[in-house]
N, C-alpha and C positions, 0 to 999 in steps of 0.2 A: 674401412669404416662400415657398419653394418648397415644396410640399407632397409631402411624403415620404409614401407609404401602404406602411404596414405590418400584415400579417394580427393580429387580436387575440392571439397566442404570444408574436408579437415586441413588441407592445405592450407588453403584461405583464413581457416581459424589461427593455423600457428601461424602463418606468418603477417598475420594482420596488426598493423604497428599506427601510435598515432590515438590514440583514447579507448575509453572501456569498451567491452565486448562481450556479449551472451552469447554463450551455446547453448543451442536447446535440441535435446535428441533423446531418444528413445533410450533404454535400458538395451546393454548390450552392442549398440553403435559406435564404443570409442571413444567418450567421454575424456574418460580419464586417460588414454590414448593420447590424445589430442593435448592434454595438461601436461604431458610428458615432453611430449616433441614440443610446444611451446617453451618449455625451459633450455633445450640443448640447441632452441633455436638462438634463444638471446648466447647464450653460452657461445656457443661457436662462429655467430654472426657478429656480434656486438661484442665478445671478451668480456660476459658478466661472469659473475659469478654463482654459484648454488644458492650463496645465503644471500643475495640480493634481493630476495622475494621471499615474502610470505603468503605460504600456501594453507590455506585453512579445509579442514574438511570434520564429517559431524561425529568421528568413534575413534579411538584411541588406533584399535586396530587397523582403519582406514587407513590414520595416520603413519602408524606404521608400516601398513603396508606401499601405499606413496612411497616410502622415504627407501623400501626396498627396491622398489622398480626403479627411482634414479639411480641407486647405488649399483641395482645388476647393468642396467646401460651404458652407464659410465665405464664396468670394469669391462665389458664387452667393447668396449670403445678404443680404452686405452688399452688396448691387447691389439687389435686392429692396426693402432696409431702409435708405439711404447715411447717415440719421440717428444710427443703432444705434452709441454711441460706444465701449459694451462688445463688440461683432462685431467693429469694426475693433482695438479692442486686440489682436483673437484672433489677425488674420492676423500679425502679429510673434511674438508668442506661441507660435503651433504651429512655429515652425523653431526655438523653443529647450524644448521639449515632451518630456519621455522617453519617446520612443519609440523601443525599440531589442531587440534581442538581450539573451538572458540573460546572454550572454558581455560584449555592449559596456556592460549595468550594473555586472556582476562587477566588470571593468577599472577603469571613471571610480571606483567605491565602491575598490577597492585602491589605485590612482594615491592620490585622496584621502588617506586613513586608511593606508598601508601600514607608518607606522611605531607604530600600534599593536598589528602583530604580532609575536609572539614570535621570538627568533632563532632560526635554523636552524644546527648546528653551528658556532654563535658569528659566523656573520653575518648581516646583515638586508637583506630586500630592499629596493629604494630606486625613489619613484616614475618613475623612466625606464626600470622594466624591460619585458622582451622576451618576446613568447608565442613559444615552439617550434613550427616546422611539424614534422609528425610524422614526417619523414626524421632529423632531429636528435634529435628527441626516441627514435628506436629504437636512436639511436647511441649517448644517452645512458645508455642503460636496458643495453644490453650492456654498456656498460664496467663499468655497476654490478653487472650480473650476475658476471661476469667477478671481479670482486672481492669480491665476497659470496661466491661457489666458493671460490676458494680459503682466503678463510680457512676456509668448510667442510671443509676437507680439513686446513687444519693442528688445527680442532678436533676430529677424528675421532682423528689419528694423539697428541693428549693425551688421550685417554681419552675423548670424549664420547659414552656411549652413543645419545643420542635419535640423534645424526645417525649415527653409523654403522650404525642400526638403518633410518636412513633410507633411507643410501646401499644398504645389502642389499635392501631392500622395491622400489626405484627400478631398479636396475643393479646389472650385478655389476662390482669391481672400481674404473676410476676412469671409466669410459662414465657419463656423467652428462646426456643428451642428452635422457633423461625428465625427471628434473629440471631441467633447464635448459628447458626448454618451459612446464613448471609452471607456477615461481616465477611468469614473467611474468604467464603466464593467470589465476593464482590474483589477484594486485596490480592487474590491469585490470577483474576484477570486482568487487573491495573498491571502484573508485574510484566507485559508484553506492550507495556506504553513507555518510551524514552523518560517519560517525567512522571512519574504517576501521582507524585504531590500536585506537581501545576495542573493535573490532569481534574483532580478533585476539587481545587481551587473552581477550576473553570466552570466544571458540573456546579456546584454551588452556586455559582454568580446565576449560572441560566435558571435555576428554581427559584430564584431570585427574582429577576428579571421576567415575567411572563410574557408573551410579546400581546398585543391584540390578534395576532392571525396566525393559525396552525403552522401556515407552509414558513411562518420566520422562526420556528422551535423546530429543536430536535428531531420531537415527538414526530410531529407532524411531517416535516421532511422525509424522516428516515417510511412511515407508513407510506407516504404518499409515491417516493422514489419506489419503494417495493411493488406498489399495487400495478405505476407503470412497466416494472420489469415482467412482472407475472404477467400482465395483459396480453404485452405483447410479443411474450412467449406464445400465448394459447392463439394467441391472432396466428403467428405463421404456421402454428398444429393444423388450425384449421384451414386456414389459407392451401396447405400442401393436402389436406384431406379432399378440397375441393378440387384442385389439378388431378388428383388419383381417380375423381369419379369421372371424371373425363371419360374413362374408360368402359362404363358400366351407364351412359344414359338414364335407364328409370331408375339407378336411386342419384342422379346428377338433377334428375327434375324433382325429387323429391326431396331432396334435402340439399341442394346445393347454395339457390336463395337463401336456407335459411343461416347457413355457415358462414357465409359471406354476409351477411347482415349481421352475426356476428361478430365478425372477424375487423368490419369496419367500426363498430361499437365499441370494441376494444383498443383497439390502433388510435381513437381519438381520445383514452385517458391523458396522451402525453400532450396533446394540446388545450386539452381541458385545462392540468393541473396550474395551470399557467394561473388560472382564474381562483384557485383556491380549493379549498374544502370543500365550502357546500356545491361548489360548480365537480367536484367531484362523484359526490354522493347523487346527484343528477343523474350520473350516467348510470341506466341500468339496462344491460348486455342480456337477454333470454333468448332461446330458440322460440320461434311459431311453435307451431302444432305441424307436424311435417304428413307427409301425403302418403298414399297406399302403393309400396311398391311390391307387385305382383312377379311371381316364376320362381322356380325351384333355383333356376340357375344363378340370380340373383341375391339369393343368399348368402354369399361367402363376403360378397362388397358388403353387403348391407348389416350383419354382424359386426365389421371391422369401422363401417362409418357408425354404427349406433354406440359404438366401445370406447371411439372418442367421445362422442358427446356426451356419452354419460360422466365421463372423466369430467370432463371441463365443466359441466355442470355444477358439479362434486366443486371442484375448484373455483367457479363465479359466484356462488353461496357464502366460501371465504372472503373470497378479494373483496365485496362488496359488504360482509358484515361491520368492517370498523365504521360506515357509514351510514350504521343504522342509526347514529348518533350526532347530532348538529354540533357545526363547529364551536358556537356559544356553548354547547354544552358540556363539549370536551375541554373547551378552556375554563369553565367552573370547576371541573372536575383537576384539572393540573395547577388550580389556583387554591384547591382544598387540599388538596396531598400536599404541594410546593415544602410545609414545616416537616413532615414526616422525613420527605427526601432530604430536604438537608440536614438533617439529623442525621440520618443515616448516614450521609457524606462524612459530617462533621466527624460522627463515631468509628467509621471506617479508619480515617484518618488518623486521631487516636491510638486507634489498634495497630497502625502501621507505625507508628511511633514508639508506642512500648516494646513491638516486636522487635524493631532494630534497634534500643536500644540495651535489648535482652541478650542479643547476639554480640552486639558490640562489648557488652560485659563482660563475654566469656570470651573475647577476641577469636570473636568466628563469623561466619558467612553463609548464606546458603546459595545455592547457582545462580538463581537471579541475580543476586545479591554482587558480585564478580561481573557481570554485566553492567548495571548500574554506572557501579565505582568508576570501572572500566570508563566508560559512556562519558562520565562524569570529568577526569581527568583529559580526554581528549577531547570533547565538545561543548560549547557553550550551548544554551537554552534555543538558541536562532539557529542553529546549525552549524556557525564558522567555527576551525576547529581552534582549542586553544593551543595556548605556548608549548604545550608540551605536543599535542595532537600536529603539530606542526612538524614537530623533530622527527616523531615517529614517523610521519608522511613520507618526509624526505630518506628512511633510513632504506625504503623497499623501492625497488626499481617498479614492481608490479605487484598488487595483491591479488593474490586467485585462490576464488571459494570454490568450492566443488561440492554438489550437489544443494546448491544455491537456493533451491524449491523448501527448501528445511529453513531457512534462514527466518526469523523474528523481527519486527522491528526494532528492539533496541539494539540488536546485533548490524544489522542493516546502518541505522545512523555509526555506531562502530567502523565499518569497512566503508563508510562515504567519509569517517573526518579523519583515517589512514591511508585513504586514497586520494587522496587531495580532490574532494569534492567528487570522487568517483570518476575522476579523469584518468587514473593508471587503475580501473578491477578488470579483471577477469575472472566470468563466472561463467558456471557450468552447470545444467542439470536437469531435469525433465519434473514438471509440475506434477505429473500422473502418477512419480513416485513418490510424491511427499507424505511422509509414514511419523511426523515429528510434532502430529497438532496438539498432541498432550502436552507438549514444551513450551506449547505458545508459538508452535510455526504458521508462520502466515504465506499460503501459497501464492497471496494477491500479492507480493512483493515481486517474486518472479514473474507472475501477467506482467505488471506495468511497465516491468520494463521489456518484456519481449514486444509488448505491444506500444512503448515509447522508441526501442531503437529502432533502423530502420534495417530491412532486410541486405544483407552483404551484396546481393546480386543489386539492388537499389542503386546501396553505395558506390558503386564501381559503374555505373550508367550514368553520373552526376547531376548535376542543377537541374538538367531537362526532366530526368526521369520524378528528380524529389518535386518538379514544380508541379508533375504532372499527379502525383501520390497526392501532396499538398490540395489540387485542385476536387481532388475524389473525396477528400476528406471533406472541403469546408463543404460541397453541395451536401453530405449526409448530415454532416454540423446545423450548417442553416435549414433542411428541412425536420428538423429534430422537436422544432420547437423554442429552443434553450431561450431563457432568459436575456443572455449577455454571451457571446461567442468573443472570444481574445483570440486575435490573428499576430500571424509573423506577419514583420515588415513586406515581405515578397510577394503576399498576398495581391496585393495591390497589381504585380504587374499581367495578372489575366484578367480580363475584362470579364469571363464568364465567373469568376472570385466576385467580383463588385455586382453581380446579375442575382447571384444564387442569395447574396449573404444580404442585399435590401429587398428580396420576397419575406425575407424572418423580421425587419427588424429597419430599424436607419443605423451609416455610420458615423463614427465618432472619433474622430483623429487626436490622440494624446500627444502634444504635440510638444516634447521634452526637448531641452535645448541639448546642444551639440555635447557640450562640457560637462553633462550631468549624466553622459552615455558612456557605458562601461561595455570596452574591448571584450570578446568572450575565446578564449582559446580554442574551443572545440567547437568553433563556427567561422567557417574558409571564411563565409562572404564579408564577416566584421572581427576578425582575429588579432588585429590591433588596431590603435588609433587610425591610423594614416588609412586602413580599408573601410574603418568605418565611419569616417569623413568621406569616404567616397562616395559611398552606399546614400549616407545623407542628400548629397549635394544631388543623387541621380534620383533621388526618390523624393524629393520634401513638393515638389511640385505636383505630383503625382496625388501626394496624401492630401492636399488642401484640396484641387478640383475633383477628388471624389467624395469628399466627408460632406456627411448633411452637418454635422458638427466638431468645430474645429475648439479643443480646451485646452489651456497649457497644463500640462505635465511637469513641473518642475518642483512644486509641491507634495506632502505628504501624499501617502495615499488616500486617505479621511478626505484635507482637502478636495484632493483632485475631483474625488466621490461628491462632495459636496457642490464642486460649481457646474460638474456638468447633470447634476439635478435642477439645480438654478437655469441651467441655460436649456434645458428640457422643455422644463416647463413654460419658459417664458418664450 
């Protein structure tokens, strides 16, 4: 047998059995290495088979070339082994093996199953249909434009306020060239959203909907979230500029106060924002006037400290411009536009309707398009997968993405409702290569979950080591500021947990009955009933003597939200 050596990381990767699993490694470290030997591990360990898994990766050639590296291993193997009657199975085996593009499974799963999608303006796609190259498909999309305009314009000249509030906001007159750029740009970003109808739906209702206060809108959230990221980015710029002049004295006396005063000016947006808008626009971060620092020698720091501050300067002139404007007056201002936007929505919407069913006329597709469907046939709206999303689950022992960092979100819901909830993926891939944002690749896919699972060396230190991660996290948690902080049950059992998390905040015990609690497979300490009856019984004592508020949980979550506002305040 050929002997494969691989460093103890990659060990650990193949043979790590038991729920999903991230590699994340550099370009050149073995990646795809590692996605190898994980296959001829199940193969040789467990008697799978090749086509037992679906290996997804993001270019044809990829693909092909995957599907040659099993193929030379194999014959390398079974030359080693000529006995081995399950090896030579394999080499037949691996050329009928799903290895392919996201796209060439999208396609076989639609060909398949296409007429159990819904019709498109009363007709249905039929498995012979056609992907659009993108020349056609811009042809397509104009004509639709082209006809979505106009009936714009016969619904302004009946009375429709949103859009002739739109058409005034856009162009004056019937110059509609802004809008005409839009529509499309706004329908090519939708197509990297799992639903991008309900997506628009939703957007509609919030322009709809104004709230009284910024930070409960969109708008407001997403600036306000932003200005604290920036802050206190330039807070640790500075913070690490002031440790540097440590070294250099007179310019430490001359500008060190003043860095650190700004440094802490910035560091209290995140507990400002708590307070709102105008409690935002309050804060305003400037450098003093800094002191005279003297010597030739001195120079080289003092160029280097004056180079950041000018930066951040540059940068605190931003952060602090959206609030040159009071919150009353930003919400007049999103209560004036409000008809424009949803017009806009409404028409986008529209547009995404003629277009598909312009494509479905000619029984054709375009790449999103194959996704969707895709998406559509294996997953409901909530996530659980359907009837069919079911079968498919069960058909793959394991699904493994390789170069995972390219992955989308509608591709993503894809490989969570064929992996059964993402309990059998394996993926692989290094975020620093992601070269695929044109496609609508979302790098933040791969963060969350490198930074939801936990590190392999963790795992293998058990309970002690996670309670001890567990404990590092809520103190950064509860000194953060947040809102509302949602703990695991475990939580509970360090005392400096219940120390760190009432300096933020009181606790609040949902206190859900036994019966309404769902087993989780990929959690040792409640992995069926009977452990998580245990857990209960050692913990429900616990959770009453440290909650400042105890509310039943057994109701909606609306309710829930509801009584323990009621028992807040009262």
């Amino acid at each position: 047998m050929a002997e494969i050596r691989l460093t103890e990381q990659q060990r650990a990767a193949v043979e790590n059995r038991g729920g999903s699993l991230l590699v994340s490694a550099a370009a050149g470290s073995g990646k795809t290495k590692v996605l190898v030997e994980r296959v001829f591990s199940y193969l040789m360990e467990e008697h799978c088979h090749v086509d037992d898994f679906l290996i997804i990766t993001y270019t044809r050639a990829a693909a092909a070339e995957l599907r040659g590296k099993l193929a030379a291993e194999l014959a390398s193997r079974v030359a080693q082994n000529p006995g081995d009657r399950h090896l030579r199975q394999q080499m037949f085996r691996v050329y009928q093996a799903d290895i392919k593009t996201v796209d060439g499974f999208c396609a076989q799963l639609l060909r398949q199953h296409v007429h159990l999608l819904p019709p498109v303006d009363g007709r249905c796609l039929t498995p012979d249909f056609r992907v659009l190259d993108e020349s056609e498909a811009a042809l397509l999309r104009e004509r639709a434009l082209e006809a979505s305009l106009e009936d714009f314009y016969r619904a302004i000249e009946s009375g429709d306020g949103e859009y002739a509030l739109l058409a005034d906001t856009l162009g004056a007159g019937r110059d509609d060239r802004a809008l005409a750029r839009l529509i499309p740009e706004l329908h090519g970003k939708l197509q990297s959203h799992p639903y991008p109808e309900k997506w628009l739906a939703q957007a509609a209702q919030g322009w709809t909907d104004i709230p009284e206060h910024l930070a409960d809108c969109v708008y407001g959230q997403t600036v306000m979230a932003d200005t604290v990221r920036r802050a206190e980015f330039w807070a640790e710029q500075l913070e690490r500029m002031v440790n540097l002049m440590e070294n250099c004295p007179p310019v430490l006396d001359a500008y060190g106060d003043r860095f650190a005063e700004v440094a802490d000016c910035l560091r209290s947006y995140r507990q400002v924002a708590r307070s709102g808008w105008d409690a935002m626009a309050a804060v305003q971060p400037a450098f003093r006037r800094v002191g005279i620092v003297k010597g030739e020698e001195n120079e080289t720091a003092k160029k280097a400290v004056r180079t950041v501050m000018e930066k951040c300067k540059t940068e605190l002139k931003k952060l602090t411009a959206p609030y040159d404007t009071t919150e009353a007056e930003h919400l007049d201002d999103l209560r004036a536009i409000a008809p424009a936007m949803r017009g806009l929505l409404r028409l986008t919407a529209f547009f995404a309707q003629r277009y598909q069913a312009e494509k479905v006329r000619r029984n054709a597709l375009d790449f999103s398009d194959q996704e969707h469907y895709a998406l559509t046939l294996l997953a409901n709206e909530d996530g659980s997968p359907t009837e069919l999303g079911e079968q498919v689950s069960h058909r793959y022992r394991e699904v493994m993405v390789d170069e995972y960092q390219d992955t989308n979100e509608v591709q993503n819901c894809i490989f969570s409702a064929i992996s059964r909830e993402g309990k059998n993926l394996f993926t692989v891939g290094d975020v620093k290569q992601s070269i695929y944002r044109f496609r609508l690749a979302d790098p933040r896919i791969f963060l969350d979950h490198y930074l939801r699972y936990p590190h392999a060396a963790d795992a293998a230190e058990g309970e002690s080591a996670f309670r001890q991660r567990e404990q590092e996290a809520v103190a950064v948690a509860a000194g953060a500021g947040g809102r509302v902080i949602a703990t695991g049950g475990g939580v509970i059992l360090r005392e400096e947990n219940l120390h760190a998390l009432r300096r933020s905040g009181r606790l609040v015990f949902l206190d859900r009955s036994l019966d309404k609690l769902t087993a989780a497979a990929d959690r040792p300490l409640s992995a069926d009933t009977d452990a998580l009856r245990c857990r209960y019984a050692e913990r429900y004592d616990l959770y009453c003597a440290a909650a400042d508020l105890r509310v039943d949980g057994d109701g909606t979550p609306e309710e829930t939200a509801a009584q323990i506002e009621k028992e807040w305040t009262t």
